[in-house]
N, C-alpha and C positions, 0 to 999 in steps of 0.2 A: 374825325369828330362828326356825329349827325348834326343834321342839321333842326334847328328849332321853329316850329311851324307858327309864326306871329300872330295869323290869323284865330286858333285856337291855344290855348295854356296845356301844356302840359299837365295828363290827368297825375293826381298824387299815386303811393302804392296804397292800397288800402291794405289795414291789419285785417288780420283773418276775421269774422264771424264767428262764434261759439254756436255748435250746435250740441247737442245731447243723444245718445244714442243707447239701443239697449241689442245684446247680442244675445237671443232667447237659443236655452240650450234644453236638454232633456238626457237620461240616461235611457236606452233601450233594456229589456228585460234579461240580453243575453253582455251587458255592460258597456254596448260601444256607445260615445258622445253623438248626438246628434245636433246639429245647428239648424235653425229655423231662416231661410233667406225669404225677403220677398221682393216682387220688381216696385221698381220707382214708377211714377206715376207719367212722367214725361217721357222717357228715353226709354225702359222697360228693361233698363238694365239691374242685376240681382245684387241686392246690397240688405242691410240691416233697417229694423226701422227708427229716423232719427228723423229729429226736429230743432227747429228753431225754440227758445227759452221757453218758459209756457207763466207768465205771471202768475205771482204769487206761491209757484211751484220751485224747488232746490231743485238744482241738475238731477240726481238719481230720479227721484218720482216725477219728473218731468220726461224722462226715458222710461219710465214706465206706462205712463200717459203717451206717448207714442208709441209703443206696442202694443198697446191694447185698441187705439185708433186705426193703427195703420196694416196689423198683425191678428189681434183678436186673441190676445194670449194675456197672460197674467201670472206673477210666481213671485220667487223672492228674488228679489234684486240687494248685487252686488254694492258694501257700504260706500266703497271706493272706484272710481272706474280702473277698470283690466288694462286701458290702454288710449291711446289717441289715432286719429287719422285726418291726413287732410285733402280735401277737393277743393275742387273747381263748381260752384251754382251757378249758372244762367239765371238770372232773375227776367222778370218778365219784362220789364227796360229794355231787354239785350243783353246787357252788362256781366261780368264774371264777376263773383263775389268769392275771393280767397275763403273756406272756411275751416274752421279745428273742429273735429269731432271727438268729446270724451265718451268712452265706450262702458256702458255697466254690463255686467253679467246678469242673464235674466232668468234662472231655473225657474220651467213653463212648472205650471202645477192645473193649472186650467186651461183651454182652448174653447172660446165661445162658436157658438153658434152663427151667430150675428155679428157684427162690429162696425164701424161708422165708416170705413172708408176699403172693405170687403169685396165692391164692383168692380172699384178699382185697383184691383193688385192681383197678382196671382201670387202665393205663395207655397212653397215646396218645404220639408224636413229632409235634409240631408248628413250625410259622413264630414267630417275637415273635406278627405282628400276631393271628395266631388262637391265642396263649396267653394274649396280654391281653384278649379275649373269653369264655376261660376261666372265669381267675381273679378270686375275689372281694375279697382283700385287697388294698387299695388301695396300700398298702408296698410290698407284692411284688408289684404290677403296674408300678410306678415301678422297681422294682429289675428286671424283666425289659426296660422301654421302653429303661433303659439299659445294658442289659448288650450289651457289643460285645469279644466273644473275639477 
């Protein structure tokens, strides 16, 4: 049995976080699907663009509002999310913050020019098979293997 450190309480488990997430996709001219990935801001590792809740905003157009922030894209979004996944966040405490991510479908229709958060990210358009080469989380490699628009 561990032992129990008197001096400190034992931290609780925390429940996950909700965050909201959009997976922007596009049809090429000869029919293949293409997925839009782009790197996270800290780690620079390739993932989708997803946020924490955005007031005043319902999960889908909140996932839309982070694709357009963090992406620079815009299209019709899925009414229902395609799927879930979940990480691990570092918050800036230190601390790991368990979190859920609900995934909408994004068919791009626009790509700006501009966008707020453009400096900061590289973003690429790619196939399934070279986005699950990409990415590192295992959830959202499952959730891209089976996403079929």
């Amino acid at each position: 049995m561990p032992k129990h450190n008197r001096d400190r309480p034992a931290e609780p488990d925390r429940e996950p976080r909700a965050q909201y997430a959009a997976l922007p996709w596009r049809r090429t001219a000869d029919g293949v699907v293409e997925i839009l990935l782009i790197t996270s801001r800290e780690t620079r590792r390739w993932v989708i663009p997803k946020g924490w809740p955005i007031k005043g905003l319902k999960s889908g157009p909140s996932a839309a509002r982070e694709a357009m922030e963090e992406a620079g894209v815009e299209g019709a979004l899925s009414k229902k999310p395609i799927g879930v996944f979940h990480y691990d966040k570092r918050l800036r405490s230190g601390r790991l913050q368990h979190v859920r991510v609900s995934v909408y479908a994004l068919e791009v229709a626009r790509e700006r020019d501009q966008w707020p958060e453009k400096a900061q990210r590289e973003k690429q358009w790619t196939n399934a098979p070279a986005a699950l080469e990409l990415v590192e989380e295992p959830e959202l490699r499952a959730l891209l293997a089976a996403f079929k628009p």
